[in-house]
Each structure stands twice: as C-alpha cells, then as structure tokens.
ROZAVO-382843 format. One record per residue: residue in three letters; x, y, z of N, C-alpha, C, O in turn. Coordinates in steps of 0.02 Angstrom, whole numbers, padded with zeros to 5 digits, always signed. Example, Ala and Ser with C-alpha at 12.3 -4.5 7.8 and 13.67 -1.06 7.14 Angstrom:
residues 2
ALA+00660-00284+00390+00615-00225+00390+00660-00165+00390+00712-00166+00423
SER+00642-00112+00354+00684-00053+00357+00645+00002+00394+00670+00057+00402
***
This chain:
residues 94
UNK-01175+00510-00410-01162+00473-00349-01119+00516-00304-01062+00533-00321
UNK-01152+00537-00232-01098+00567-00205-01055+00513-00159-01074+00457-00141
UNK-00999+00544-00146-00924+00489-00137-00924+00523-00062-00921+00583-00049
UNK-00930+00459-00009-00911+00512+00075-00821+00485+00070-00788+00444+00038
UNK-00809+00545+00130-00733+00522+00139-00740+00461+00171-00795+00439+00188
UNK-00679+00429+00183-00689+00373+00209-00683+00378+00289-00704+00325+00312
UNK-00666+00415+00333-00683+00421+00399-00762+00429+00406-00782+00409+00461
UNK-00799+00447+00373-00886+00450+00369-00903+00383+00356-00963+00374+00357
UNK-00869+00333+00344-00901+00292+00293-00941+00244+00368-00928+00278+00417
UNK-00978+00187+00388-00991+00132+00407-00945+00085+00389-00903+00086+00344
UNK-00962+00030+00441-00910-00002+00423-00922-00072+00392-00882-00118+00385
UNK-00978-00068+00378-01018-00106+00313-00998-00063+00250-00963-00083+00204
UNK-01024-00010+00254-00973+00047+00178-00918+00039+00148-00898+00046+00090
UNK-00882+00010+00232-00811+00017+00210-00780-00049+00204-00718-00052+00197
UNK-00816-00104+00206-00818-00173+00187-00841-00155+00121-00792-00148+00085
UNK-00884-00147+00096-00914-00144+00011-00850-00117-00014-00813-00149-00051
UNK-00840-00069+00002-00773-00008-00036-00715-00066-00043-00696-00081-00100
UNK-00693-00091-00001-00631-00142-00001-00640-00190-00036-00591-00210-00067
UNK-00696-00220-00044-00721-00280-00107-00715-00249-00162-00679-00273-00206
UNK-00758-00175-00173-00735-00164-00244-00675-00154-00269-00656-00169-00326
UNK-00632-00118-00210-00555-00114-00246-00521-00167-00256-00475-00164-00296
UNK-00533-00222-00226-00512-00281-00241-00504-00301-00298-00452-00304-00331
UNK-00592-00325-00318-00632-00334-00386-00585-00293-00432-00549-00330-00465
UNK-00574-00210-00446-00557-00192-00506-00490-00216-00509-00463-00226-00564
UNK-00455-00229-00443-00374-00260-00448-00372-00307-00500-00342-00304-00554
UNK-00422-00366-00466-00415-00432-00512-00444-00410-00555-00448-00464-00585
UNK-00469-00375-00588-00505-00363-00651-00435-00337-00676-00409-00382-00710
UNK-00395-00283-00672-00353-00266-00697-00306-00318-00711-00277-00316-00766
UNK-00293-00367-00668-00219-00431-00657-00241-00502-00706-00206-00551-00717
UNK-00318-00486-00730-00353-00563-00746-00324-00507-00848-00306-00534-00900
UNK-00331-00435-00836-00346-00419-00918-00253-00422-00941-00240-00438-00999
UNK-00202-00408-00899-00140-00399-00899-00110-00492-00912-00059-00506-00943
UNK-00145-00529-00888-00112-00594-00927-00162-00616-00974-00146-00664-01008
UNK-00211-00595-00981-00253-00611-01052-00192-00597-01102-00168-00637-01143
UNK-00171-00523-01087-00120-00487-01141-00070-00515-01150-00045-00513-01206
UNK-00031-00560-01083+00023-00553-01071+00066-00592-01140+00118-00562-01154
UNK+00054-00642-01176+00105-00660-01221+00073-00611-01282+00074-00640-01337
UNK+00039-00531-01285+00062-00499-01335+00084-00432-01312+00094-00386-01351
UNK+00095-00425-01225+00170-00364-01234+00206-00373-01270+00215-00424-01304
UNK+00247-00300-01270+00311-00323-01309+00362-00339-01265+00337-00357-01212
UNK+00416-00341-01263+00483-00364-01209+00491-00322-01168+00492-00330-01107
UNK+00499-00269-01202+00498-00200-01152+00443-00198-01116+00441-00136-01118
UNK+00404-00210-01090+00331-00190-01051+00351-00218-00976+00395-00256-00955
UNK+00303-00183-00949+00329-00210-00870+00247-00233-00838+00191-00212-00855
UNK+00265-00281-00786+00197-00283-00750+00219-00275-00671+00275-00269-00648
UNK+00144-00277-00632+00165-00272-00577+00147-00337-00530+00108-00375-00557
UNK+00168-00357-00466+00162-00390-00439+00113-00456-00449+00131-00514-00452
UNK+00056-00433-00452-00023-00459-00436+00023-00529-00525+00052-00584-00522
UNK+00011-00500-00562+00046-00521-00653+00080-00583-00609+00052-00638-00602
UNK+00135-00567-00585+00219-00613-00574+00172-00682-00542+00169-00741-00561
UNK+00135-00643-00481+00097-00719-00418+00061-00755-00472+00075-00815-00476
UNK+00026-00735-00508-00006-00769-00577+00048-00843-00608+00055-00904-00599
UNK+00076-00788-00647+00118-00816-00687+00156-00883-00660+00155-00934-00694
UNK+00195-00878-00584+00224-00911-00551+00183-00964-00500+00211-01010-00469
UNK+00133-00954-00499+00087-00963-00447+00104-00981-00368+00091-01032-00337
UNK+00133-00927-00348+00145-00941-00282+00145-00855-00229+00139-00803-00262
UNK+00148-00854-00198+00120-00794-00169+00184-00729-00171+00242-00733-00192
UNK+00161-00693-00153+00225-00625-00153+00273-00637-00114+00327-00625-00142
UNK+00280-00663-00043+00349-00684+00004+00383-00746-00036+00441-00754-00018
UNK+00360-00790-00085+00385-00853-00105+00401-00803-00173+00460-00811-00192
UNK+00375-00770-00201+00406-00720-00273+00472-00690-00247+00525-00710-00272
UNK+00471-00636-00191+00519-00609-00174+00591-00639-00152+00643-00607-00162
UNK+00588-00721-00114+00620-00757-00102+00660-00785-00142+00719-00799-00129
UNK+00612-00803-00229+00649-00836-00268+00689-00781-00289+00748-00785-00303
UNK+00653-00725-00291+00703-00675-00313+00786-00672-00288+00833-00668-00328
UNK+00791-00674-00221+00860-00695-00190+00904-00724-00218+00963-00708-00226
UNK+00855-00797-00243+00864-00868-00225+00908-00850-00326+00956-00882-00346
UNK+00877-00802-00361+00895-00779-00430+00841-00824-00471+00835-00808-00530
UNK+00803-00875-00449+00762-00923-00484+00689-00850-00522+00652-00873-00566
UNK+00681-00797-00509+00648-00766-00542+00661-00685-00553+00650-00652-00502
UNK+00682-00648-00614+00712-00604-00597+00708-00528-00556+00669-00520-00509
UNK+00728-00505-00567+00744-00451-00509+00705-00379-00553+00718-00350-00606
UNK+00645-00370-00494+00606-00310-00540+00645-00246-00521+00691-00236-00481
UNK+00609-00205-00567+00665-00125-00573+00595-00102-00547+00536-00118-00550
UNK+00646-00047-00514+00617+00008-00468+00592+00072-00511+00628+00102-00552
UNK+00523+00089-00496+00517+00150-00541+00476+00202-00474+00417+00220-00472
UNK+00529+00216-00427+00512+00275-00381+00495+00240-00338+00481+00180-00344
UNK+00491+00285-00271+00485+00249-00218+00440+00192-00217+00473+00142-00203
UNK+00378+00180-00226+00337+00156-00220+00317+00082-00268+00287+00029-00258
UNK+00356+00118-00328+00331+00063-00385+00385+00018-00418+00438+00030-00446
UNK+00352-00039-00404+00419-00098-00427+00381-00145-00484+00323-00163-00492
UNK+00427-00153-00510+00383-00194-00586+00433-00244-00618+00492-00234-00602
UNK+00423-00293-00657+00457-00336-00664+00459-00328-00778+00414-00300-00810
UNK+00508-00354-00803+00524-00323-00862+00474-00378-00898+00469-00428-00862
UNK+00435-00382-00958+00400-00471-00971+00458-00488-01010+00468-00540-00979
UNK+00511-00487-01057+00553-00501-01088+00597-00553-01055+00622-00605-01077
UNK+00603-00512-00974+00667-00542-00924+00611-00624-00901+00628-00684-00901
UNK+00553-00595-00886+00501-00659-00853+00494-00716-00909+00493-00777-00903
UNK+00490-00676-00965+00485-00745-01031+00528-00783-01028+00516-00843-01035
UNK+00602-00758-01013+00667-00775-01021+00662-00841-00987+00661-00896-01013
UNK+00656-00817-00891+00654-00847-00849+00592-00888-00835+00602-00919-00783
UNK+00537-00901-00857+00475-00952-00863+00490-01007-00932+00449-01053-00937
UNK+00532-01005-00973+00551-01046-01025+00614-01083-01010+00632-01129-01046
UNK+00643-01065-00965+00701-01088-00954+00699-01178-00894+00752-01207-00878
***
C-alpha cells in the first residue's frame, strides 16, 4: 500500500484517515479497560481509560482533578500525562 503525505491527500482521504485513527484509539481505550482490573498498581493509563472509567468528559476529569475528587496524573515529558491505576482504584472505591 503506498501511504501519500497528508498535504496530497483529498479531503475525502483525509476524512477516511481521521476515522481510522479514531477507530484504532477506541480500539486501543475499549482493550486497556477490558485489562483494566488485571494491571498491576503500578501501571498507568492515559486519558481516553480515566473518561471511561469516570464517565464524564476530559474538562469535567481535569476539573475534578482541582476539585481533588480524582487523582492527579504524573507527567512523563512534555507531552505525556497518565494517571497511576493503583491511585484510580483507590479513588473509584472510595
């Protein structure tokens, strides 16, 4: 399969392309709470996991975060923030 850059693409192309990255997201976020009560404590997830778990969207996640009602994810480099499952078990049982 050849791959165009994405400035080549149509913009039907580039509608398909955005559905699929979507698709493997939730494919990835639907297999991460299949797992989720056999991480171990130490394991971390990312965002997409927490809106699951909590069911409410990322500005209402980040908020409770403030608010301390859900805990406070650790930073792993600029970009990547993740939440501990040990700290989330803690705080979803409580």
């Amino acid at each position: 399969m050849v791959v165009k850059k994405e400035e080549f693409l149509t913009e039907e192309e580039k509608l398909v392309a955005a559905r699929l990255r979507k698709a493997a997201r939730q494919a990835i976020t639907h297999q991460q709470l299949e797992r989720f009560s056999y991480l171990p404590n130490e394991a971390h997830v990312r965002m997409n996991v927490v809106k699951y778990l909590y069911g409410c969207s990322a500005a209402t996640i980040w908020r409770n975060v403030k608010k301390g009602i859900v805990p406070a994810p650790h930073k792993f480099g600029s970009r990547v923030t993740a939440w501990n499952v040990g700290e989330l078990r803690t705080a979803l049982s409580a």
